[in-house]
N, C-alpha and C positions, 0 to 999 in steps of 0.2 A: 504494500500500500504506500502510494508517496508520499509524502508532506512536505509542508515546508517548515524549517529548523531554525527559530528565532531565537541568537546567544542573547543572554541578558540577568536582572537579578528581581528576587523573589520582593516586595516591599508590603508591609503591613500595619506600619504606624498610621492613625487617620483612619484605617479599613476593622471591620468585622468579617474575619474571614470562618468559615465553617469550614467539613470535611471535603467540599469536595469545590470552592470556590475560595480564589487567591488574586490577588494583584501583582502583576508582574511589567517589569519597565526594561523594553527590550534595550541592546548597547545603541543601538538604530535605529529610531523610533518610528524612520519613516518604513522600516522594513514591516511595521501594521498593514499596509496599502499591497503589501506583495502575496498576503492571502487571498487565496482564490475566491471570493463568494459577491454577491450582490450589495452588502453592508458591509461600513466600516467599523472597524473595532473602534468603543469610547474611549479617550484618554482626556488625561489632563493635559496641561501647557507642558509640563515634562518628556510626558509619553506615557506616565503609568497607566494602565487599562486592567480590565477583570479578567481573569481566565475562568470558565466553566472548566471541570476537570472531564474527559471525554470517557463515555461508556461506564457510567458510575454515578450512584445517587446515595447520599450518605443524611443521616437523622437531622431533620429542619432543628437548626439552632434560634432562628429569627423569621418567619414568613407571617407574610404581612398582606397578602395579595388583595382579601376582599375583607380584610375588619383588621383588629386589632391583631398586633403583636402576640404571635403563640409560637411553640418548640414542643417538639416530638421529648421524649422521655431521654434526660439531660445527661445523662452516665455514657451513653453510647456516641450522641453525638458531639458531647465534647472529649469521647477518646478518639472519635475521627479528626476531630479538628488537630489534637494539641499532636495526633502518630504524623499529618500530614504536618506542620510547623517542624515539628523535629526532623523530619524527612530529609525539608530542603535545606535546613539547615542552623534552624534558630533554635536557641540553647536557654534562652531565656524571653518569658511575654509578662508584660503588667498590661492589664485592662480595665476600663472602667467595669462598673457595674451591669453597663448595659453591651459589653463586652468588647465596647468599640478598642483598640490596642493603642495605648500609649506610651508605648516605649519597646524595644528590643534591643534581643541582641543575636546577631548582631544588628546591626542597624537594616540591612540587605542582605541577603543571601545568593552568590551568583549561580546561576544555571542555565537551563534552555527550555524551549519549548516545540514540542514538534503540533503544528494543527493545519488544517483542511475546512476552516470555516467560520462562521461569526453568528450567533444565535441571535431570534429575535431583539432578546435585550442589549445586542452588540455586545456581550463578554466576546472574548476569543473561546471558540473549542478546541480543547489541548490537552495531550498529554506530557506531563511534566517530567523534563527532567534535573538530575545536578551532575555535579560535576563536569569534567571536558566533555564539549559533544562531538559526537562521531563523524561532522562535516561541519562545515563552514556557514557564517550563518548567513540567514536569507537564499541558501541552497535549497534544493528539495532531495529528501532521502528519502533511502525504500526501508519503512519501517515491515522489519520484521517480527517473530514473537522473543526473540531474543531479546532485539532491543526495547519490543517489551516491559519485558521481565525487567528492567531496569527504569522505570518508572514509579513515579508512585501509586498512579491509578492502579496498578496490577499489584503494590505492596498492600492497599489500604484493602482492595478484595481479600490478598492472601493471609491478613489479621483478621477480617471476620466483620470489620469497621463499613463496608459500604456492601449495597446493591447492585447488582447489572441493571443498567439502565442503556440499552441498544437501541440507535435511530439508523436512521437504512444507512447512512454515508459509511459505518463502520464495517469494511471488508470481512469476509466469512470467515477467514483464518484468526484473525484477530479476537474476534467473537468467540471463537469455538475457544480458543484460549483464555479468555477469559472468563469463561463459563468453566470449564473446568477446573480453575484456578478457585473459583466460588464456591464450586461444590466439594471440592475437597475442601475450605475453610467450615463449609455445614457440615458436612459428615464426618468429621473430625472430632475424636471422644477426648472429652467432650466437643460438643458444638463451639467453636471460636468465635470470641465478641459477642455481636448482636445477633448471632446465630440461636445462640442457648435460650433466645427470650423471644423469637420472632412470633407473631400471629399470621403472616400473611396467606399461609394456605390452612391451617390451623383452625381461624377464627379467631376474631377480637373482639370481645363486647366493647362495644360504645352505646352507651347509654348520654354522652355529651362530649364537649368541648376536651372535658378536664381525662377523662378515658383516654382522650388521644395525646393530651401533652403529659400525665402522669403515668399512665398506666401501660398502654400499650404498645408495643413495638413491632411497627408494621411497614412495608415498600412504600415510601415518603410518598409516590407518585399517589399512592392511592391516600397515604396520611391528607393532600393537597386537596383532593377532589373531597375528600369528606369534612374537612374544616367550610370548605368552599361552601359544601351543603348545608351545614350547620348554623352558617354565617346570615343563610336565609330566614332565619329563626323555627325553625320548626325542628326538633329532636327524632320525629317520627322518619325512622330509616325506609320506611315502605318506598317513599318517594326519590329513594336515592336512586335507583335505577336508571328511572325516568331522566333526572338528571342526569346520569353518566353517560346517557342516551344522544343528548342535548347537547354535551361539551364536545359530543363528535371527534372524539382523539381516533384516528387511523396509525393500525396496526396490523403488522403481519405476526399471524399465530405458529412458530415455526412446527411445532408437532404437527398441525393440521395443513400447513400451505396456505390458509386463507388468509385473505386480507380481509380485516376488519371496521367494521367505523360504530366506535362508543363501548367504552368500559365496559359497561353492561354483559356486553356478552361472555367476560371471563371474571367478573365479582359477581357473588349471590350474594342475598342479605335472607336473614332468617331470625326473625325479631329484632331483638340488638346487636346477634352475631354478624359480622360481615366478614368474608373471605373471599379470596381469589382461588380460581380454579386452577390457573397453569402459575407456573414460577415464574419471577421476571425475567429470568435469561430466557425465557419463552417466546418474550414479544420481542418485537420488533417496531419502532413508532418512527409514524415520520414524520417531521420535524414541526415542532409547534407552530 
């Protein structure tokens, strides 16, 4: 799969960064404009811009989309957050209360970035790496599963700390390794990280809001759409189908080959229980 391979360093004073979302400020800033996609990545006057971590969804420390400020159950998602800091490099974080980072260390971290795109909210989509990188920057390299395995998106799966979260631009090789990579962090006696406590095919009582930021630990995608539902004021899950119907997310089911359009067809709800039928390395979504 190619990319292109952006040198540069990790920054997070001013930022709230969680497990699977970081700010990074290439050496070049103008090398933002040499990804391939329709939108430009946001930055400051500097260059620093967001990076989405690519093929990976880890416990909402902060989402805010449609009411008030809530977070998924706070032990898992701030082991995502502090394994990915440590990752790239920083050894020490003070943060306010509201987690925004006031100070590091070190101050930056340098590394690279390999990505193929820019999501709605203009983050870069990226796989992150440190240390020297394997080409030159603003090149394009053929990522393989080696190189990989030398990120963090593939560390923070092989702890147990994040979800597969797959959209079509992700090559099948990549995928399949990365899925494997996940399943062996669940089936691992014990279950690694936020494995030992998942609901997602299980079931999760929600009975409210507070179920999903205290209690239960489930694939953030769907943690998202049910805050979303709840945000409607109404607790009665009956209706959440209907909604996941509505938000129309398209997705390829890979056990079955279909393509699909609305949640609904892979979450049941059964009073307060809600669960999904297939695992997230199952789907395949395309792009919001």
């Amino acid at each position: 799969m190619s990319m292109l391979l952006i040198k540069g360093s990790y920054e997070i004073v001013g930022t709230q960064p969680d497990g699977d979302t970081i700010h990074f400020r290439p050496d070049d800033p103008d090398e933002w404009d040499l990804i391939d996609s329709p939108r430009k990545v946001k930055r400051n006057a500097a260059g620093r811009g967001k990076l989405r971590l690519e093929a990976i969804d880890t416990l909402e420390t902060h989402y805010s989309r449609t009411g008030p400020t809530v977070h998924q159950p706070l032990t898992h998602a701030h082991a995502a957050r502090d394994a990915l800091l440590s990752w790239v490099g920083f050894t020490s974080v003070t943060r306010e209360p509201d987690e925004t980072v006031t100070a590091s260390t070190p101050a930056s971290a340098p590394g690279f970035i390999l990505t193929r795109g820019v999501d709605p909210g203009r983050r870069c989509i990226a796989f992150a790496g440190r240390g020297t990188p394997p080409a030159a920057s603003g090149t394009s390299v053929f990522m393989d599963t080696a190189m990989l395995e030398n990120t963090v998106n593939h560390h923070l799966l092989a702890e147990g700390l994040a979800y597969p979260l797959y959209y079509q631009t992700l090559f099948h090789d990549l995928r399949n390794a990365l899925t494997a990579t996940a399943q062996k962090a669940r089936t691992a006696t014990p279950p690694k990280g936020l494995w030992a406590e998942d609901a997602t095919l299980k079931g999760a009582t929600v009975t409210g809001v507070s179920s999903l930021t205290e209690d239960v630990v489930v694939f953030p995608k769907l943690f998202r759409r049910l805050i979303d539902y709840l945000n409607l004021g109404d607790t009665d899950l009956s209706g959440f189908p209907a909604f996941l119907d509505q938000q129309a997310d398209r997705f390829l089911v890979l056990p079955t080959g279909q393509f699909t359009t609305g949640l609904d067809a892979v979450v049941k709800v059964d009073g307060t229980t809600v669960k999904m039928i297939h695992a997230p390395e199952e789907l395949v979504f395309e792009e919001d």
